[in-house]
GUBAZA-79780 format. One record per residue (C-alpha): x, y, z; residue in one letter. Coordinates in steps of 0.05 Angstrom, whole numbers, plus 5000, padded with zeros to 4 digits. Layout:
<rs>
R    px    py    pz  residuo
R     X     Y     Z        a
...
</rs>
This chain:
<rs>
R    px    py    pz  residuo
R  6332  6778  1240        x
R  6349  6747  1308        x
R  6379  6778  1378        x
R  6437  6751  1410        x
R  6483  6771  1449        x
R  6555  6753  1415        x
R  6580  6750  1335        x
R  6651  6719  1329        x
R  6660  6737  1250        x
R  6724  6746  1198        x
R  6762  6683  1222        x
R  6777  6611  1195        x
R  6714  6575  1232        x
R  6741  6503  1252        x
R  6662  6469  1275        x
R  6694  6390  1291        x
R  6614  6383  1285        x
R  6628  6318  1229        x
R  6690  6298  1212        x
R  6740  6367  1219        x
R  6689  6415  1181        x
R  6725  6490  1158        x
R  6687  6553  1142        x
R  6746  6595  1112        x
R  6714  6667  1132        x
R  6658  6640  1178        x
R  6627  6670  1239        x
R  6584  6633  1310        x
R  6526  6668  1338        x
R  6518  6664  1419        x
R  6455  6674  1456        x
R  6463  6662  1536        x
R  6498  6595  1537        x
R  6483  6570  1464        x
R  6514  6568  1401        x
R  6451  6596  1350        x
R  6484  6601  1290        x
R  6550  6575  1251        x
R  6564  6595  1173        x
R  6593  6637  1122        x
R  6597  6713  1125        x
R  6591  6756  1184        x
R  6525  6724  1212        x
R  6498  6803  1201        x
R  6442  6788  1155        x
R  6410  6733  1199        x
R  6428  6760  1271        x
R  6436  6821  1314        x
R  6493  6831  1369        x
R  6502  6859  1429        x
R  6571  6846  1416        x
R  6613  6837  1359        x
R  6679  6810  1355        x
R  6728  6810  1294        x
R  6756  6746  1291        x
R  6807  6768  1232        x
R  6870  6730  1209        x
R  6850  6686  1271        x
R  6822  6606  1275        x
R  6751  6611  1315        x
R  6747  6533  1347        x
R  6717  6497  1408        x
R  6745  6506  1471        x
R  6797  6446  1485        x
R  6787  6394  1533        x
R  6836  6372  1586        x
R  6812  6299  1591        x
R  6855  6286  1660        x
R  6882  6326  1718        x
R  6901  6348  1784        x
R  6884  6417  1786        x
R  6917  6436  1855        x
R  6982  6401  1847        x
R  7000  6475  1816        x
R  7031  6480  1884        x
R  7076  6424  1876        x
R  7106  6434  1809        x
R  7178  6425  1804        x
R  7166  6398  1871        x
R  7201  6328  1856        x
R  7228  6319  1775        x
R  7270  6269  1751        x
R  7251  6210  1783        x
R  7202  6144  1766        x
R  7141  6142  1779        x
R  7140  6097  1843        x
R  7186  6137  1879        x
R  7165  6204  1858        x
R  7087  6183  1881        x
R  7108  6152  1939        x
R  7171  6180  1971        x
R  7157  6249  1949        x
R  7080  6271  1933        x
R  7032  6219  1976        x
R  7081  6249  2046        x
R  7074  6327  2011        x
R  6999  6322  2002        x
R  6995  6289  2071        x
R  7028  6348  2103        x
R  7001  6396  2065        x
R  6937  6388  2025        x
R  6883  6431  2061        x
R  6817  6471  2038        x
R  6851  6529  2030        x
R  6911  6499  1984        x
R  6861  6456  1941        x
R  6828  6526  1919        x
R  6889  6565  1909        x
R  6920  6517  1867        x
R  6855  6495  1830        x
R  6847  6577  1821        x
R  6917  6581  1789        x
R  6904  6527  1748        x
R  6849  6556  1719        x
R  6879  6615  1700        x
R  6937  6569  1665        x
R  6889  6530  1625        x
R  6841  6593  1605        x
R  6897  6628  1584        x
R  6924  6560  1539        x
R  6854  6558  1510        x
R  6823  6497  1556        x
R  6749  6511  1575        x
R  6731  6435  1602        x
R  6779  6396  1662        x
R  6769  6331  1679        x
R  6784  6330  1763        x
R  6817  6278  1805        x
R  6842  6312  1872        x
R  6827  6323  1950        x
R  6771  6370  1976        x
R  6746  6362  1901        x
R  6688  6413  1934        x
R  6737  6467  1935        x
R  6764  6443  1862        x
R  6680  6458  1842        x
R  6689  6526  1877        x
R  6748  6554  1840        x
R  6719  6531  1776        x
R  6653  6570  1781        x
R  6690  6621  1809        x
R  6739  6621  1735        x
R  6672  6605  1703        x
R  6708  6539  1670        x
R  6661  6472  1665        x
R  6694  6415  1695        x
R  6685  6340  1717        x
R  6707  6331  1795        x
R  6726  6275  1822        x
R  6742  6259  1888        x
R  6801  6212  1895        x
R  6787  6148  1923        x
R  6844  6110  1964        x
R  6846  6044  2020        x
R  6894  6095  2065        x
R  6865  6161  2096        x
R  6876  6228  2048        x
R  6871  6299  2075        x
R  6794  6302  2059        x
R  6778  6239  2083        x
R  6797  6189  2143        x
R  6768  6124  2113        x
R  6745  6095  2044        x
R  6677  6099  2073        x
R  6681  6180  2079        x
R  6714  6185  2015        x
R  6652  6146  1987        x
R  6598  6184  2026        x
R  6641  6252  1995        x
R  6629  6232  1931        x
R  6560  6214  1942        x
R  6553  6290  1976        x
R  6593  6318  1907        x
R  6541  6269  1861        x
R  6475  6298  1899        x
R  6500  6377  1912        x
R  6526  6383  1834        x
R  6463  6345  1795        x
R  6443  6386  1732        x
R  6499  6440  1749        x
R  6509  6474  1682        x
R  6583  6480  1696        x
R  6604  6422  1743        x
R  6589  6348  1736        x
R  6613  6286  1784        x
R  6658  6229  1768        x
R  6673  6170  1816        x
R  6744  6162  1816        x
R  6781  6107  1855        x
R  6857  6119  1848        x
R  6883  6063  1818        x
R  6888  5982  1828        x
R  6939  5989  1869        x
R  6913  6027  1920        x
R  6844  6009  1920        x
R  6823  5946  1951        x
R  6768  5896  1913        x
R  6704  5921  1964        x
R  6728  5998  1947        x
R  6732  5984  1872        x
R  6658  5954  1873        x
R  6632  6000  1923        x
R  6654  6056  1878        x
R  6628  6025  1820        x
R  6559  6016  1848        x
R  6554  6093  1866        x
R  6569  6108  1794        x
R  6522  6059  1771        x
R  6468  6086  1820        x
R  6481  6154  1793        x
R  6499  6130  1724        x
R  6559  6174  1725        x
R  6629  6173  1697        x
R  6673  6125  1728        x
R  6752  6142  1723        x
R  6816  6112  1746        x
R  6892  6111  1728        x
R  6902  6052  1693        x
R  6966  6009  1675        x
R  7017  6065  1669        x
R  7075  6019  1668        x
R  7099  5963  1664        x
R  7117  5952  1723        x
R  7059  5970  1749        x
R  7026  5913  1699        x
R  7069  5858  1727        x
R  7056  5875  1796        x
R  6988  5875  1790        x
R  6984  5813  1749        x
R  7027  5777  1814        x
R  6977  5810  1860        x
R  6915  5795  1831        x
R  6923  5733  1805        x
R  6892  5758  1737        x
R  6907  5808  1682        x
R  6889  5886  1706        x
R  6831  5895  1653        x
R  6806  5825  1657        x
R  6800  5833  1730        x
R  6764  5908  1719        x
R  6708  5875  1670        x
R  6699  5820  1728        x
R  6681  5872  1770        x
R  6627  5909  1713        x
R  6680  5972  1707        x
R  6678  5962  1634        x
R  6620  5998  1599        x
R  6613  6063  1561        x
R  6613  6097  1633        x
R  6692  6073  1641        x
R  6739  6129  1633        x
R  6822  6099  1640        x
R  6877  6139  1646        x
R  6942  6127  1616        x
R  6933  6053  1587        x
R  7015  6052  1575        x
R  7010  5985  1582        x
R  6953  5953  1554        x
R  6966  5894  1513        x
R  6924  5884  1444        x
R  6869  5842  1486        x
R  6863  5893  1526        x
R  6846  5934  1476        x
R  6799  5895  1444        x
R  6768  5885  1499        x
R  6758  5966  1512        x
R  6733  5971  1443        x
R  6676  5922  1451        x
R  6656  5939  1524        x
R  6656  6018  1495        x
R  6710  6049  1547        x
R  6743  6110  1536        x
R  6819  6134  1553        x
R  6852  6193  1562        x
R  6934  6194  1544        x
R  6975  6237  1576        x
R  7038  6231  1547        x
R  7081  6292  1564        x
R  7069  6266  1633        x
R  7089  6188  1611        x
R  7151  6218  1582        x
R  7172  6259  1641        x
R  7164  6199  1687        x
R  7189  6150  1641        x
R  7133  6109  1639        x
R  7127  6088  1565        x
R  7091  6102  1495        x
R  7013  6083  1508        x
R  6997  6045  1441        x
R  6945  6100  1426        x
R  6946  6092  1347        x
R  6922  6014  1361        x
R  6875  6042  1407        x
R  6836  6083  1352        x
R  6846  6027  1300        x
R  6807  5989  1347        x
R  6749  6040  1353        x
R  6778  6060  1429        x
R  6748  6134  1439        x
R  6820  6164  1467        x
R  6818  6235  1491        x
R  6880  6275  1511        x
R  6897  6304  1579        x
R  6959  6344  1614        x
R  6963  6302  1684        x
R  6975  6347  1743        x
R  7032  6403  1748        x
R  7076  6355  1789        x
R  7084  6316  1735        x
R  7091  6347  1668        x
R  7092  6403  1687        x
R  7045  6449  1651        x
R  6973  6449  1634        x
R  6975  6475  1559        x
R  6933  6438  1525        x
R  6966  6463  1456        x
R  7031  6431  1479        x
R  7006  6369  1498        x
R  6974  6359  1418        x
R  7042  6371  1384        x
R  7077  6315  1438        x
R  7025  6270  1424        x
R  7028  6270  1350        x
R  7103  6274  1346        x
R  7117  6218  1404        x
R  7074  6167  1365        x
R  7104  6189  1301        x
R  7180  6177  1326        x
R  7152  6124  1366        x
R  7126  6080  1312        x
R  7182  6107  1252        x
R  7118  6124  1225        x
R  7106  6205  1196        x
R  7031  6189  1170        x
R  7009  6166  1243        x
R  6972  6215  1282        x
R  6954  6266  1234        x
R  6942  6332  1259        x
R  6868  6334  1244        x
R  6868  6263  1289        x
R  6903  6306  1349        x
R  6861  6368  1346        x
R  6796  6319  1350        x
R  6826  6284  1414        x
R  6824  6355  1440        x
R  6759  6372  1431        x
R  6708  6331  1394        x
R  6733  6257  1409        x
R  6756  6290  1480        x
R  6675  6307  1493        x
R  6650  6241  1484        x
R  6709  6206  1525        x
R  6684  6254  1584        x
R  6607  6240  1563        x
R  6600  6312  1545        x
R  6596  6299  1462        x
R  6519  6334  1464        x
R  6542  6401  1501        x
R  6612  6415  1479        x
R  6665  6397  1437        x
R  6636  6421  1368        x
R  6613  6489  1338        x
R  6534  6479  1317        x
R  6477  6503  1333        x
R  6440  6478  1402        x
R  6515  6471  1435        x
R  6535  6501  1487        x
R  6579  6560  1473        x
R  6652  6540  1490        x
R  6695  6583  1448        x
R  6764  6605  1435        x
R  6794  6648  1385        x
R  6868  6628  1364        x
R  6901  6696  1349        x
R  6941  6675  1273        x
R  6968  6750  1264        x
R  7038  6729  1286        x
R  7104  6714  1256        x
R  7100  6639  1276        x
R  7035  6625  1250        x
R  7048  6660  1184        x
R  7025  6634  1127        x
R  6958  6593  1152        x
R  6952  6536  1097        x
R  6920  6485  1143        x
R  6894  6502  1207        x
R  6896  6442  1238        x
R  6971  6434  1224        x
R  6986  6504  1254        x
R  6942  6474  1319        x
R  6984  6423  1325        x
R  7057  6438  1300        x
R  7060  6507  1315        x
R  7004  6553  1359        x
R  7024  6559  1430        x
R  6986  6567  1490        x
R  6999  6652  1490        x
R  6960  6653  1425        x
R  6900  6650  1450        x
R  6867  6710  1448        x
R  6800  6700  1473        x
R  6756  6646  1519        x
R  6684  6642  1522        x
R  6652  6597  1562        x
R  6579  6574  1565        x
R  6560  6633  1528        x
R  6600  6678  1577        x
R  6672  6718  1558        x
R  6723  6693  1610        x
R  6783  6724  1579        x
R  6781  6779  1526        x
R  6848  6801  1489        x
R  6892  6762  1532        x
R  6858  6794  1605        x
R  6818  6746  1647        x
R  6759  6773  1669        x
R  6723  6733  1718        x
R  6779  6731  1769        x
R  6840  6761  1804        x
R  6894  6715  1766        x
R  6944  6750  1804        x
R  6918  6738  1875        x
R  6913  6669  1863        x
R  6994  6676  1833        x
R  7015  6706  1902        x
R  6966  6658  1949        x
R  6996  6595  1910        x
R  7070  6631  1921        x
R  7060  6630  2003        x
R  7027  6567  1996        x
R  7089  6544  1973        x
R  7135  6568  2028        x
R  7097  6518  2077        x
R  7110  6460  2030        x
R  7182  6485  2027        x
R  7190  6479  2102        x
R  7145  6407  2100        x
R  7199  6391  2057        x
R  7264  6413  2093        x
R  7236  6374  2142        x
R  7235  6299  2116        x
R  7278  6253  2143        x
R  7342  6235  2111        x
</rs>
């Protein structure tokens, strides 16, 4: 008989450890920050808890991933809708954030999004945003583990006058964050088109020096495609590979419009991408061609995008668009099965972040990332198939409970390890400064 501090017991036990593994009435033993135990029964006659928690008429799963976001953009959403993406990025967010992106808005909005995505049942964020440091700080403050990135751009941000500073940032993020047990570093240049070649290798050789993740947004339209094709002289992922982006490192965003070379190509260098497509639908930007992606062996993960543009961060949303956009997309109902989605959110979505040996999976020697899907509700009733209900029908308000890294974040729907609504009316006066910024652009 072993102590620990935590039995989750009574539920449907969904471990994603191989394949999509279900222990009908299952329970998971926590000690500190570690999964001990996973099986049948109540775990009673092998452990003994500090804590028990029923786990009845309720699915008991890893925490979801959010494979790409902007956490702050909370304070712009609903800022600027209806519009394509060029114009909304550059006529309405680059002059917002450049008026208005500060320490103290970076934290308020990161806070808020925490809140959004604990209470939707996301545990892990993957980060690309200004003052990233402050992005870190709200999420140890929420107790959430996240991936931060600060953005990299030719132009100045709000964080950072010149490419140089938002290189020597990062390098300040890499060093201050190393073996963090909630908070890793990416290197994440924007995007091709606002990055210049000597940024784009310069970033890639602080990953490589730190072998950490390397992100960027990555062909999410067409247009975008063609321009870049004109510009460079050279197709967008041929020219990346030229410059040694492509390895197992290489985290793309989007990948709307990669062509089946381009995919190929991914496969064999081992790159990973995370779709977003409630935010590609918003902005019009296409269908990414994610069901040739997996045929090809491409590790795709799934991610919200910031609140400006989708404009939500419920992770239990974004699996039922996914599977139903490349269903209708393709006039195809046996595409994306729901087991597929759920996967993307959690065990694929680990290793396209590099995270496949902490999180992602119920089993012993994981870290404990855990949320408990409450099933005792008219919409979820019967449960023949968890991962269909997952998919087709739970919501973000069912989630009932978050643990994370062993510690209980949100218990019967009340967070615990902040003020949710301080950072609700912070984010609200926030808000009436980017109001005015706004009022004030020229006609």
């Amino acid at each position: 008989m072993k102590d620990v501090d935590i039995i989750i017991s009574g539920g449907a036990v969904l471990t994603l450890d191989s394949g999509n593994g279900l222990i009908e009435k299952g329970f998971v033993a926590v000690k500190g920050d570690t999964i001990v135990g996973v099986g049948s029964g109540n775990g009673q006659d092998c452990c003994r808890a500090a804590r028990l928690i029923d786990a009845s008429r309720s699915i008991v799963m890893p925490g979801l991933i959010n494979g790409h976001t902007h956490a702050a953009m909370t304070c712009f959403r609903g800022m600027a809708d209806d519009l394509k993406l060029e114009d909304w990025l550059n006529n309405y967010i680059f002059p917002a954030e450049a008026k208005n992106v500060n320490p103290e808005l970076v934290y308020w909005g990161s806070l808020l999004a925490c809140a959004e995505m604990i209470r939707s049942g996301t545990t892990t964020f993957c980060d690309m945003y200004i003052f990233e440091e402050e992005t870190a700080r709200a999420a140890r403050k929420a107790g959430m583990r996240c991936l931060i990135g600060e953005v990299l751009f030719d132009f100045p941000s709000p964080s950072c006058p010149t490419p140089e500073e938002g290189l020597s940032y990062t390098r300040r993020l890499l060093e201050q964050y190393d073996d963090d047990p909630l908070i890793s570093v990416i290197v994440e240049p924007h995007a091709l088109y606002t990055c210049s070649t000597e940024l784009l290798k310069q970033a890639r050789a602080l990953a490589d020096e730190f072998t950490a993740p390397l992100g960027i947004h990555l062909l999410e339209t067409a247009w975008e495609r063609k321009s870049l094709e004109e510009k460079l002289g050279i197709g967008a992922v041929g020219y990346l590979d030229n410059l040694g982006f492509l390895n197992e490192r290489f985290i793309a965003f989007h990948c709307v419009a990669l062509s089946d070379a381009d995919i190929r190509l991914f496969a064999e260098r081992g790159c990973s991408v995370i779709h977003n497509p409630e935010s590609n639908m918003k902005l019009a930007s296409g269908v990414a061609p994610v069901q040739e992606m997996i045929d090809q062996g491409v590790v795709v993960g799934l991610g919200t995008d910031g609140c400006a543009s989708n404009n939500n961060l419920d992770m239990l949303q974004e699996m039922d668009i996914a599977a139903k956009l490349q269903k209708v997309h393709r006039l195809d109902p046996a595409v994306m099965k729901a087991e597929r989605v759920v996967s993307m959110a959690t065990s694929v979505g680990s290793r396209a972040l590099g995270l496949n040996g902490f999180v992602g999976s119920l089993k012993e020697g994981m870290k404990a990332d855990i949320i408990i899907i409450d099933c005792n509700q008219p919409h979820l009733t019967p449960l023949y198939n968890p991962h269909s209900h997952l998919v087709y029908a739970a919501k973000g308000a069912d989630v009932k409970t978050v643990i994370i890294n062993g510690r209980i974040v949100m218990d019967n729907r009340l967070i615990l390890s902040f003020d949710e609504q301080e950072a609700m009316d912070r984010v609200r006066r926030i808000a009436l400064g980017v109001q005015k910024s706004l009022e004030r652009r020229a006609p």
